[in-house]
C-alpha positions as CSV (number, residue, x, y, z in Angstrom):
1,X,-8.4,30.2,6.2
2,X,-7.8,26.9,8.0
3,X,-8.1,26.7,11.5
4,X,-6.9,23.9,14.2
5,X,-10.2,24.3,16.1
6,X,-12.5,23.2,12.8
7,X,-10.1,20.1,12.5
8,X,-10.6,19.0,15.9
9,X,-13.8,19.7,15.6
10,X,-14.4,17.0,12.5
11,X,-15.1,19.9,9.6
12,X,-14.8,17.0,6.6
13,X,-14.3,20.1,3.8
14,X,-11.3,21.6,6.3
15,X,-9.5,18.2,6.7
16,X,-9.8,17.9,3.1
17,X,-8.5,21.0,2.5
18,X,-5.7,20.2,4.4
19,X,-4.4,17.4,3.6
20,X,-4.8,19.2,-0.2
21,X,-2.4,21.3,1.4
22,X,-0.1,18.6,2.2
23,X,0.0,16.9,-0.6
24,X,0.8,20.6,-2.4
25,X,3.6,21.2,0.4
26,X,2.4,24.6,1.6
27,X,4.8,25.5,3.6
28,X,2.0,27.2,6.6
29,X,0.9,23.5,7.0
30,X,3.6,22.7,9.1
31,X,2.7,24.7,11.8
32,X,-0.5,23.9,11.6
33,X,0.4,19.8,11.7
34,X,2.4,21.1,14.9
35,X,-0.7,21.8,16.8
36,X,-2.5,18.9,15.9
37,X,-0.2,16.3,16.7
38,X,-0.5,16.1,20.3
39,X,-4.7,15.4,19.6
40,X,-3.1,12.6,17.0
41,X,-3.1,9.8,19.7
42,X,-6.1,7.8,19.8
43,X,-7.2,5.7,16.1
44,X,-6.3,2.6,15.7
45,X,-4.3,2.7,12.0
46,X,-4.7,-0.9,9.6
47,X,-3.0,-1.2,6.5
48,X,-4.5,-3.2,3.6
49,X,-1.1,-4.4,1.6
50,X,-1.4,-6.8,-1.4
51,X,-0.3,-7.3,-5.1
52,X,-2.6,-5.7,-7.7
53,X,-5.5,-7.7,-8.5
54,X,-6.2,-9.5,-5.1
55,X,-9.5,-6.8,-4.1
56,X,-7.9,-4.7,-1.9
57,X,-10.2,-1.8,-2.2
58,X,-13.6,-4.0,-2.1
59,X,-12.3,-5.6,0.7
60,X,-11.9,-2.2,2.4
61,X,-15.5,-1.1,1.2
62,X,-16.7,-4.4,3.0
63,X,-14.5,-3.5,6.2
64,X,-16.3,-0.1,6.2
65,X,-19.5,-1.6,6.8
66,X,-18.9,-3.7,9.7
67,X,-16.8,-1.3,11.4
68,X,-19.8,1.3,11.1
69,X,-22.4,-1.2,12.5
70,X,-20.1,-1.0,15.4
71,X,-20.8,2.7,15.3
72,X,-16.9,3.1,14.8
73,X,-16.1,6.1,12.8
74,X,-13.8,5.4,9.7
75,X,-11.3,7.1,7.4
76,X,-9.7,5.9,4.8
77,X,-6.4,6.9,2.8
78,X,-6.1,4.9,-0.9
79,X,-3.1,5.2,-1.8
80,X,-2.5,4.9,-5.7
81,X,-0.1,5.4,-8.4
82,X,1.4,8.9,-9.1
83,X,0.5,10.6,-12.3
84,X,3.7,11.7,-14.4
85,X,1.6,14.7,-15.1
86,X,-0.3,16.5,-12.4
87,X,1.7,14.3,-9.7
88,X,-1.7,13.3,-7.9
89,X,-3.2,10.1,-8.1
90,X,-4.3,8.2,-10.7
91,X,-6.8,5.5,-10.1
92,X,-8.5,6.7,-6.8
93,X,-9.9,3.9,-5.9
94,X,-12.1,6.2,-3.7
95,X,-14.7,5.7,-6.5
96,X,-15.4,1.9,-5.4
97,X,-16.6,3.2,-2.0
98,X,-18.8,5.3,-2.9
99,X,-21.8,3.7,-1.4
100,X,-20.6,5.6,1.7
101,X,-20.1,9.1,0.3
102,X,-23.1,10.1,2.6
103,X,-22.2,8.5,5.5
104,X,-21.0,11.5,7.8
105,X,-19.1,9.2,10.0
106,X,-17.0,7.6,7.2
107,X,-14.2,10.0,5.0
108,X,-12.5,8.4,2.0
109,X,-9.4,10.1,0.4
110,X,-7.3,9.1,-2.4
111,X,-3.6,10.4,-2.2
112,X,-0.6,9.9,-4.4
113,X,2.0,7.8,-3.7
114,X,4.7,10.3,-4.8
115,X,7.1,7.2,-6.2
116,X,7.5,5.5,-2.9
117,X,8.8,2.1,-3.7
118,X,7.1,1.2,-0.7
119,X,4.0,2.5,-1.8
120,X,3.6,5.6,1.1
121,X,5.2,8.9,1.0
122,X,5.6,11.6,4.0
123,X,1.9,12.9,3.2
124,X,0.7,9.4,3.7
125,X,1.5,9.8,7.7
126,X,1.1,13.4,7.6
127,X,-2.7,12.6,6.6
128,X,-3.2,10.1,9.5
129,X,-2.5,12.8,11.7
130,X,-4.9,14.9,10.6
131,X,-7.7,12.2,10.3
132,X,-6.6,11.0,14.0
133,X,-6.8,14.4,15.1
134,X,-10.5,14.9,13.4
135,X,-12.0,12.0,15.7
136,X,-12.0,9.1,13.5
137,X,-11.9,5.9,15.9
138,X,-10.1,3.4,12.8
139,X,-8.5,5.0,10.1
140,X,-7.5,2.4,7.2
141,X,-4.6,2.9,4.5
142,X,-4.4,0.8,1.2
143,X,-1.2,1.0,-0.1
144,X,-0.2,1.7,-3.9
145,X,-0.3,-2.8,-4.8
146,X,3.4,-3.4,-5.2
147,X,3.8,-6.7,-3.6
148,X,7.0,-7.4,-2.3
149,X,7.4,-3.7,-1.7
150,X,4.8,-3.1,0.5
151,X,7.3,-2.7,4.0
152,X,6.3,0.9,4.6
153,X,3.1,0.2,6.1
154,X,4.2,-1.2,8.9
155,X,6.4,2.1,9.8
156,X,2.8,3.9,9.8
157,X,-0.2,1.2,11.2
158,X,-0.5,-0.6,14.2
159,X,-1.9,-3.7,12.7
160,X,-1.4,-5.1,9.0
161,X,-3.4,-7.0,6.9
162,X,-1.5,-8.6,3.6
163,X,-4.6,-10.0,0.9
164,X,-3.9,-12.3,-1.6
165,X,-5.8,-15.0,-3.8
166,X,-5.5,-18.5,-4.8
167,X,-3.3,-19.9,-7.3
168,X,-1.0,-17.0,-7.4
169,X,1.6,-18.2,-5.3
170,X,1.8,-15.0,-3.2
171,X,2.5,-17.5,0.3
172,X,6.1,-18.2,-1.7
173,X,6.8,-15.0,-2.4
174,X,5.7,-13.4,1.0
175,X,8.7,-15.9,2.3
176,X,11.1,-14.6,-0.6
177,X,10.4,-10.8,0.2
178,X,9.8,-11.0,4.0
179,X,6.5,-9.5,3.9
180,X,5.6,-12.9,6.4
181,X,7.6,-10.7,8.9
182,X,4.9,-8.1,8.5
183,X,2.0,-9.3,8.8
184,X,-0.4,-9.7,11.3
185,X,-3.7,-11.0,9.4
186,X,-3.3,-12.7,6.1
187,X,-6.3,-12.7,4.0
188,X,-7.5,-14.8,1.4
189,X,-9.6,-13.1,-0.9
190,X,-11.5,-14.3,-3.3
191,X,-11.9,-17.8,-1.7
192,X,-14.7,-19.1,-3.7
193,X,-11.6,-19.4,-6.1
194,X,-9.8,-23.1,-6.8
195,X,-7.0,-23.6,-3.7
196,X,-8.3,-21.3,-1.4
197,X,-7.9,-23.8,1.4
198,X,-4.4,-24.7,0.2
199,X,-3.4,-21.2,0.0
200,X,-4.7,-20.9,4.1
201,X,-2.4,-24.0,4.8
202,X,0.3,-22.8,3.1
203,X,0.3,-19.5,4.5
204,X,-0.4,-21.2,8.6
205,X,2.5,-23.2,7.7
206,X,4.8,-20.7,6.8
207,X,3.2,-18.4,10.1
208,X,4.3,-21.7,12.4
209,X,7.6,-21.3,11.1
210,X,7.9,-17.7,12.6
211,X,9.9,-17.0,15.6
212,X,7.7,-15.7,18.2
213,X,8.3,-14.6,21.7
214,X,5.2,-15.5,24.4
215,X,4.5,-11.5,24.2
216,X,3.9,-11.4,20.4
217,X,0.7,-12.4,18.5
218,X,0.3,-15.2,16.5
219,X,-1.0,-14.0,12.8
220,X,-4.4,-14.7,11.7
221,X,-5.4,-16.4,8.1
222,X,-8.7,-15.7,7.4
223,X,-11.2,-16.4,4.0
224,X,-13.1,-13.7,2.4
225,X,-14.8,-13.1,-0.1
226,X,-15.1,-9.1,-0.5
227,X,-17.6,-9.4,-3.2
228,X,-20.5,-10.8,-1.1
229,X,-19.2,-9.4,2.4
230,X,-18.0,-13.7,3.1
231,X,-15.9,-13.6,6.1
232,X,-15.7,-9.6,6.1
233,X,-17.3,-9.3,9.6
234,X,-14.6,-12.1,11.1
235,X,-12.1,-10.1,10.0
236,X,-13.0,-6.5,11.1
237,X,-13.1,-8.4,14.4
238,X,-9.6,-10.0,13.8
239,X,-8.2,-6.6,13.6
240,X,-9.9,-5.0,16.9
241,X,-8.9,-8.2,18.2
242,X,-5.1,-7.2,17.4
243,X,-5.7,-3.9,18.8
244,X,-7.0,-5.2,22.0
245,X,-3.9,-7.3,22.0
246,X,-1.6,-5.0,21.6
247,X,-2.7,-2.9,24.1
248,X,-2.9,-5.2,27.0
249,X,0.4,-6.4,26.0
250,X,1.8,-2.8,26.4
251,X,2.8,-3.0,22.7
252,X,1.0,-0.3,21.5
253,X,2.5,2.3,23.3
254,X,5.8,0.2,21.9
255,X,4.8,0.2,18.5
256,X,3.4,4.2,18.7
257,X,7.1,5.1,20.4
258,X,9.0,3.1,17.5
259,X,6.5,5.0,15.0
260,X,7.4,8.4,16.1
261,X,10.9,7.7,15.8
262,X,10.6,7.1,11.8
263,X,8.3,10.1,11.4
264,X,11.2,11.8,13.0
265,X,13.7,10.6,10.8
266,X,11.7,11.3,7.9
267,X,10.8,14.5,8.8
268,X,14.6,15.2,9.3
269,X,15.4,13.9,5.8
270,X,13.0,16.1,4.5
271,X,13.7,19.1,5.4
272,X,17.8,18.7,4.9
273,X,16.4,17.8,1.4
274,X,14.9,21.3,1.4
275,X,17.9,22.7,1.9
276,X,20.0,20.7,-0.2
277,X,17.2,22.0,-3.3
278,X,17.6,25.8,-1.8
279,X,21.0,25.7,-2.6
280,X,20.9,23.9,-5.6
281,X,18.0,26.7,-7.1
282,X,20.2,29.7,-6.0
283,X,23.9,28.3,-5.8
284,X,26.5,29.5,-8.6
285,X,29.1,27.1,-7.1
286,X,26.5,24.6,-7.7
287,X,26.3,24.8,-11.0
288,X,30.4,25.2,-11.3
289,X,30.3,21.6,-9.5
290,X,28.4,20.8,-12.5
291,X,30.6,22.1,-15.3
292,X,33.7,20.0,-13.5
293,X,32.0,16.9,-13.4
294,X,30.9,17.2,-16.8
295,X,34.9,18.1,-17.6
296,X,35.8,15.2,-15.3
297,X,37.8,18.5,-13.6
298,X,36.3,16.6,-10.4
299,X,34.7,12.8,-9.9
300,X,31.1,12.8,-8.3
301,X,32.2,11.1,-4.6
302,X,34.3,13.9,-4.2
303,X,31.7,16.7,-6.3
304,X,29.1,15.4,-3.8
305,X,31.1,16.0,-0.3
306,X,31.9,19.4,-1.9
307,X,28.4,20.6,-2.4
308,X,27.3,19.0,0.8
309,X,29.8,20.7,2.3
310,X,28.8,24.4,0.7
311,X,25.1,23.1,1.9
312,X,26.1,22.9,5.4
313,X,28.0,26.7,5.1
314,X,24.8,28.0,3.6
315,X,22.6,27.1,6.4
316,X,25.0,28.3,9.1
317,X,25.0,31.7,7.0
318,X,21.2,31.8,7.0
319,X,20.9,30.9,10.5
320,X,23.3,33.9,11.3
321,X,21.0,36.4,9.4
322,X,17.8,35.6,11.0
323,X,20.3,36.2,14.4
């Protein structure tokens, strides 16, 4: 049986198990992620965004390494594609760190992305919690690779690094998507690559035409190559460089206040959701709704406010019989 005091006490096989029990929605985790999140206030949380391709997951092997000859403990959440089958993920990219599978102060999990078009779902966060609450000093999340979809991130880490590689024309398409807007180191993998130095300018160009206010920090582009650890050590400290930043500049008590308000939100979604599928699985009048939209008896706007409608009855009733 899990228990809060093993979590905060670091136990890697209970943390696993746990967010194993996220990821399954057992419903006894909530409470359980109720306890914990008051211990959930201390690691400092990068996200690794990018398009497919660009080396994410070396990179983050690389970034591993310095971070621990800092003595910094590290955890790290690879997000990947969702199976159609078994619903968890399919590449776990876990497999290309494995070089520090022994390393007791460094815990690697793969997790499904659950069809987020922005490449996190709920668990993602719910995860981070745990991993903060375990003790782990920087906790690092790749997400899922989808490029210009990649905004979710920055509703979940204090400090964002976006990768890309020469010659793909990824500066033009960060101003096209607005991922510019989220970053706040841009790397340049692979720069032993053709037009790695024109990819930096083009990308310190477009940084120079952000809007920035005295308080906010002026993004870093930095050249790495993952491979052979080039640059890696540069950028670890660009990122504890960020977080010292931030927190001098009062931001990260900002940034952790906006943070809780979309976990919040999410949460709240969630669990209406929940209800909305309770009544659906046990609802006779939700399967008349059906039958008349089928008929065109009713249209769907109006099928829709009806059902929500019987939702919102439901709950009340249940709320009356647990009175």
């Amino acid at each position: 049986m899990l228990k809060v005091k093993d979590i905060l006490a670091g136990n890697q096989r209970s943390g696993a198990r746990m967010i194993r029990l996220i990821e399954d929605n057992d419903p006894n985790v909530f409470e359980l992620l109720k306890e914990l999140y008051s211990h959930a206030c201390h690691a400092f949380i990068i996200g690794i965004t990018g398009s497919p391709g660009v080396g994410k997951s070396t990179l983050i092997d690389a970034l591993i390494s310095e971070f621990r000859k800092l003595d910094l403990t590290v955890a790290v959440i690879a997000v990947d594609p969702t199976s159609p089958f078994s619903g968890g993920a399919i590449l776990g990219d876990r497999l290309r760190m494995q070089r520090h599978a022994t390393d007791k102060g460094v815990f690697i999990r793969s997790m499904a992305s659950r069809g987020q078009k922005g490449g996190l779902s709920r668990a993602t966060k719910d995860a981070a919690i745990i991993l903060d609450a375990m003790g782990y000093e920087i906790i690092i999340i790749e997400t899922v690779g989808a490029g210009q979809a990649d905004f979710d991130i920055t509703s979940l880490a204090h400090s964002t690094g976006i990768v890309t590689i020469p010659g793909t024309g990824d500066g033009i398409q960060a101003v096209k998507a607005g991922i510019l807007e989220t970053g706040d180191v841009f790397i340049v993998n692979k720069s032993d690559k053709p037009d790695a130095d024109a990819s930096v300018y083009e990308l310190q160009m477009m940084i120079s035409m952000r809007k920035l206010l005295e308080t906010d920090w002026t993004p870093r582009v930095l050249k790495t190559i993952a491979q052979n650890g080039t640059g890696v050590k540069e950028l670890a400290n660009a990122f504890l460089f960020h977080f010292d930043f931030m927190k001098k500049n009062s931001l990260m008590d900002q940034k952790r206040k906006e943070q809780e308000l979309l976990y919040f939100k999410t949460i709240l979604k969630d669990l209406t959701l929940e209800k909305l599928l309770l009544f659906m699985e046990t609802s006779e009048e939700y399967r008349e709704v059906l039958k008349k939209i089928q008929s065109c008896a009713i249209d769907p706007l109006s099928a829709a406010e009806l059902v929500f409608n019987k939702v919102c009855a439901f709950e009340k009733k249940l709320i009356k019989d647990e009175i």
